[in-house]
C-alpha positions as CSV (number, residue, x, y, z in Angstrom):
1,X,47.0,81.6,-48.9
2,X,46.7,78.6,-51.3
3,X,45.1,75.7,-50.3
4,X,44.6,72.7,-52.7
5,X,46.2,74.8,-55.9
6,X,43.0,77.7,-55.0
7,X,44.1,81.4,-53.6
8,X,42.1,82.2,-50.9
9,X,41.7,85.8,-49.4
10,X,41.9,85.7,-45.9
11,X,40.6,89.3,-46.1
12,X,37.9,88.8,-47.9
13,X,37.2,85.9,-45.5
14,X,37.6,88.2,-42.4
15,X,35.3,90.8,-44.2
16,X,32.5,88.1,-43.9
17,X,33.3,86.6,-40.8
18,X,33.2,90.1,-38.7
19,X,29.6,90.7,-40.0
20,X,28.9,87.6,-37.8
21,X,27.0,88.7,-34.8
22,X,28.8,87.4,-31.9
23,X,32.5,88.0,-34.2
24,X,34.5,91.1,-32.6
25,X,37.8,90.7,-34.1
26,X,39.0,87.9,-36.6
27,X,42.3,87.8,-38.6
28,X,42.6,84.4,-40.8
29,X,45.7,82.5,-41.2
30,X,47.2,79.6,-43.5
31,X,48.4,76.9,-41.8
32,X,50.9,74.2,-43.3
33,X,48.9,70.8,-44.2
34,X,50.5,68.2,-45.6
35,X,48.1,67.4,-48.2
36,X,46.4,70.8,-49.0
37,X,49.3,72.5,-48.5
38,X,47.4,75.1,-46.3
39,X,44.6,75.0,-44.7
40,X,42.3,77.9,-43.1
41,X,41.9,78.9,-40.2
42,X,40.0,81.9,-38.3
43,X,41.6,83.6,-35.1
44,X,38.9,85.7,-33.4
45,X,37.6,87.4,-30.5
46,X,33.7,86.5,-29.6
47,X,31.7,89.5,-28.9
48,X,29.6,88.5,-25.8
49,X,30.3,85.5,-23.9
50,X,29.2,83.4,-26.3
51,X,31.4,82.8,-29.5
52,X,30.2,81.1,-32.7
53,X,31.4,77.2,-33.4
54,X,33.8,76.6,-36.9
55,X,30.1,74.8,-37.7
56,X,28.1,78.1,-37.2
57,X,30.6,80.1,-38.9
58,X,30.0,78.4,-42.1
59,X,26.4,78.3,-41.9
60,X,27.3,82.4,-41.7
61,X,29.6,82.1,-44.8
62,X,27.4,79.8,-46.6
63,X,24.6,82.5,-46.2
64,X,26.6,85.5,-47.3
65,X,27.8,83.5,-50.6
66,X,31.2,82.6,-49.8
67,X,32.3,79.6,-51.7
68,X,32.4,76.4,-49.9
69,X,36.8,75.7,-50.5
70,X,37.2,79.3,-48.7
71,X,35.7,78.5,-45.5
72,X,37.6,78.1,-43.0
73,X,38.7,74.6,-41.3
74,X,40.3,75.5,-38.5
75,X,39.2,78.0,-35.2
76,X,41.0,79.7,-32.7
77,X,38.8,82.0,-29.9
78,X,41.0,84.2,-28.1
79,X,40.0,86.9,-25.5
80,X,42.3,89.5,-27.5
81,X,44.2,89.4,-30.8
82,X,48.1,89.3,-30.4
83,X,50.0,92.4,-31.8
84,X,53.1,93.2,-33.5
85,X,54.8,95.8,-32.2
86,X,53.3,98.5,-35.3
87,X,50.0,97.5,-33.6
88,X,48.9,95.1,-36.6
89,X,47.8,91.2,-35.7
90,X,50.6,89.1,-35.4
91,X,49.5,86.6,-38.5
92,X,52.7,84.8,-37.4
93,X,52.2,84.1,-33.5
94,X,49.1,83.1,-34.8
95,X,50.1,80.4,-36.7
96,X,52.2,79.3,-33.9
97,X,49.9,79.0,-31.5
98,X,47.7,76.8,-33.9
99,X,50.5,74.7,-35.0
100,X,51.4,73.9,-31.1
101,X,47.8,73.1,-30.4
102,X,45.5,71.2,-33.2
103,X,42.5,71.7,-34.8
104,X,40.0,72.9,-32.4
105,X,40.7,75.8,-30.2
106,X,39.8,77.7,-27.4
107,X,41.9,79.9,-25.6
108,X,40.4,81.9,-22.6
């Protein structure tokens, strides 16, 4: 994903957002932005019934020494990832469904 000109790893992203605590499941996505060109954003499944806010997800990313520009500035909390058909996230349904909706999402 680039955002700004900078690659981001949505892996290495995911690989610190699933340490989180209360984080299940997370696959990140780029979505278009006029400006940046991409922008962030986290898809995940809360472990519990409490799920972390964008806000507490980059104090959690801030602590484990991920750069500030890789955070991510969009959130989607779904009860279950969607999957292709080979049993892999659908990155691209995922995209959809923040494209249709905005910035800040819940889905229950």
């Amino acid at each position: 994903m680039i955002r700004g000109g900078a690659n981001i790893s949505p892996a290495e992203v995911e690989r610190e957002l699933v340490s989180h605590p209360r984080v299940r499941d997370v696959v990140c996505v780029g979505v278009p932005d006029p400006l940046m060109g991409e922008r962030l954003a986290a898809c995940l499944v809360g472990r519990g019934a409490e799920v972390p806010t964008l806000a507490e997800l980059g104090a959690h990313l801030e602590e484990r020494g991920l750069d500030r520009h890789k955070h991510p500035e969009h959130l989607l909390v779904l009860p279950e990832l969607p999957l292709t058909a080979a049993g892999k996230p659908d990155r691209a349904a995922l995209r959809r469904r923040i494209a249709e909706r905005g910035t800040a999402l819940v889905e229950a």
